[in-house]
N, C-alpha and C positions, 0 to 999 in steps of 0.2 A: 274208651266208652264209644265212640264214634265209629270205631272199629265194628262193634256188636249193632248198633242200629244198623250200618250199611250191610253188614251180614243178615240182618232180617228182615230190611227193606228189600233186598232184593232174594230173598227166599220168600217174600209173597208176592213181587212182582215174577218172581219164576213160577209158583205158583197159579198164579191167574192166567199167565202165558202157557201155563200147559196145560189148562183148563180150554181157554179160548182157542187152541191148536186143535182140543181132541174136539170143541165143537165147531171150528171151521168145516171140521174133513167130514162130522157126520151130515152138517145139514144140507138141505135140497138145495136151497136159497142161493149158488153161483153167479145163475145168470137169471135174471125175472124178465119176464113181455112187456116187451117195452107199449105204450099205446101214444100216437101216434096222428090217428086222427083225430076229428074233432066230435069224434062219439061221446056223449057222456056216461050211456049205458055200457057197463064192460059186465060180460056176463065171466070171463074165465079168465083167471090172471096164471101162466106157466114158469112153475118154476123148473131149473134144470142144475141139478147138484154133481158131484163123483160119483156118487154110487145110486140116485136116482133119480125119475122125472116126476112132477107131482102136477096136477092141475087143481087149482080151487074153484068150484063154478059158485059164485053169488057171494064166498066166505062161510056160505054153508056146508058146504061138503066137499071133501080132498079128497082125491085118489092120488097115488102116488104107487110107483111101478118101475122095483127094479131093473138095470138094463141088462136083456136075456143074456148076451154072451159077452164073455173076457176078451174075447178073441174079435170081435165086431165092432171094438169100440176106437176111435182114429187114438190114434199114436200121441199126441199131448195129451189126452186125459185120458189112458194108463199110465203115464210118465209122473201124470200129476199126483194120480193115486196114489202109487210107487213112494215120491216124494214125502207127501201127508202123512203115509203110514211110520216111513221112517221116523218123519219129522217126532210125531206123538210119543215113539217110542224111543227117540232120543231125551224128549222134555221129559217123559216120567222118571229114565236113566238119569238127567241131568240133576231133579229137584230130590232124585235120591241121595246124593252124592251130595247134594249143597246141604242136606237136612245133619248127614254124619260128618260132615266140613264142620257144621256150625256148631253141631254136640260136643266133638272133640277136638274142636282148637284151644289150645294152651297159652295164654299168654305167660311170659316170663320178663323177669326184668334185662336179660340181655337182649328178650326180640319180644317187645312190648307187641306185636300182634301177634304171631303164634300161628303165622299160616298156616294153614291145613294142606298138606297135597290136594284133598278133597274140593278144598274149594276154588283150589286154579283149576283143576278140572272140572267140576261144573260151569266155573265161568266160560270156560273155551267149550264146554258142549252147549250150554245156553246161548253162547254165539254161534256155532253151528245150528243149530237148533231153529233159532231166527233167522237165518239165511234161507235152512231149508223151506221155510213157511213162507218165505218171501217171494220165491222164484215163484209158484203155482200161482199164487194168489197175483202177485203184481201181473204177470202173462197173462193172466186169464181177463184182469182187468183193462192190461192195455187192448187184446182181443175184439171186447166188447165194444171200447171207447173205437177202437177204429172202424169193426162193423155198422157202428152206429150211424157212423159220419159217412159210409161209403155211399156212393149215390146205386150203384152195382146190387147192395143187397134189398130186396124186398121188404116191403115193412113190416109183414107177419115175422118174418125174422131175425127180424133186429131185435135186443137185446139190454137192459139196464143193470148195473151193479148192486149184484144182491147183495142182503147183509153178510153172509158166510164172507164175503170178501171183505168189509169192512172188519168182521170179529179177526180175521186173518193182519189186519194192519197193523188193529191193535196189542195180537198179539205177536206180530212180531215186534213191536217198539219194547214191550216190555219185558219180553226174551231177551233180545240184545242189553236192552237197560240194564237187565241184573247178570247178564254177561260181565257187561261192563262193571261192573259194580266187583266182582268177585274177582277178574282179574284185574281191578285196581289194587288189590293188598299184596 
């Protein structure tokens, strides 16, 4: 019985993990303006995501604005994107694989769990999976944390940790969770 809860504990902790994966990679929200001085009026808060830049002026109106070329973009965020895309496309592979694990595992009285090939290998891609989610997001946040601190950069652009980084944390805790989870049987 315990067997089947931690098999569907962790086919919706892989689920929400490759939910919060596909919405890491889409949203703007990486890095937010940080402010700074002691202005209390902020007319435009910027965001700066993988795939684009967005300005809010007031809360009332967003522009947001793909970046023109592939080719113009510095070298960690293609590597990031790179990573992200895999990553999403490893989690949908992964929570495939744990859905037909968890269909067709057999228990029997000689091997009262009835491993699935399927679900050591989803557990070992939901581990992969979270690592991959982990590299961009954690880089990108120590990044920010260091920019911040630097006395060298400017204050216009310095930098705060957007949500897309935190949805990124938590999916990867819960990626690896039901990593862990699938190859404990």
């Amino acid at each position: 019985m315990s067997c089947c809860v931690l098999q569907i504990t962790g086919l919706i902790f892989g689920g929400i993990g490759m939910v919060g994966t596909l919405a890491a990679t889409v949203m703007p929200q990486w890095r937010v303006s940080a402010y700074l001085d002691g202005n209390i009026v902020v007319f435009e808060t910027i965001w700066e995501g993988l795939w684009m830049d967005c300005i809010s002026q007031l809360g009332l109106r967003l522009q947001c604005k793909f970046y023109d070329s592939f080719l113009a973009l510095p070298p960690p965020l293609e590597a990031f994107r790179a990573l992200m895309c895999i990553a999403v496309a490893l989690s949908v592979l992964s929570f495939l694989m744990a859905i037909i694990g968890v269909k067709y595992t057999q228990g029997t009285k000689e091997d009262p769990q009835g491993t699935s090939i399927f679900i050591l290998a989803a557990g070992v891609a939901f581990l992969l999976t979270g690592t991959l989610v982990l590299i961009p997001v954690s880089w990108t946040g120590g990044s920010i944390i260091r920019d911040f601190y630097d006395p060298e950069v400017p204050a216009p652009l310095k930098r705060e940790l957007g949500a897309a980084l935190y949805v990124g944390w938590v999916s990867t805790a819960l990626l690896i969770a039901a990593g862990a989870m699938y190859c404990h049987f």
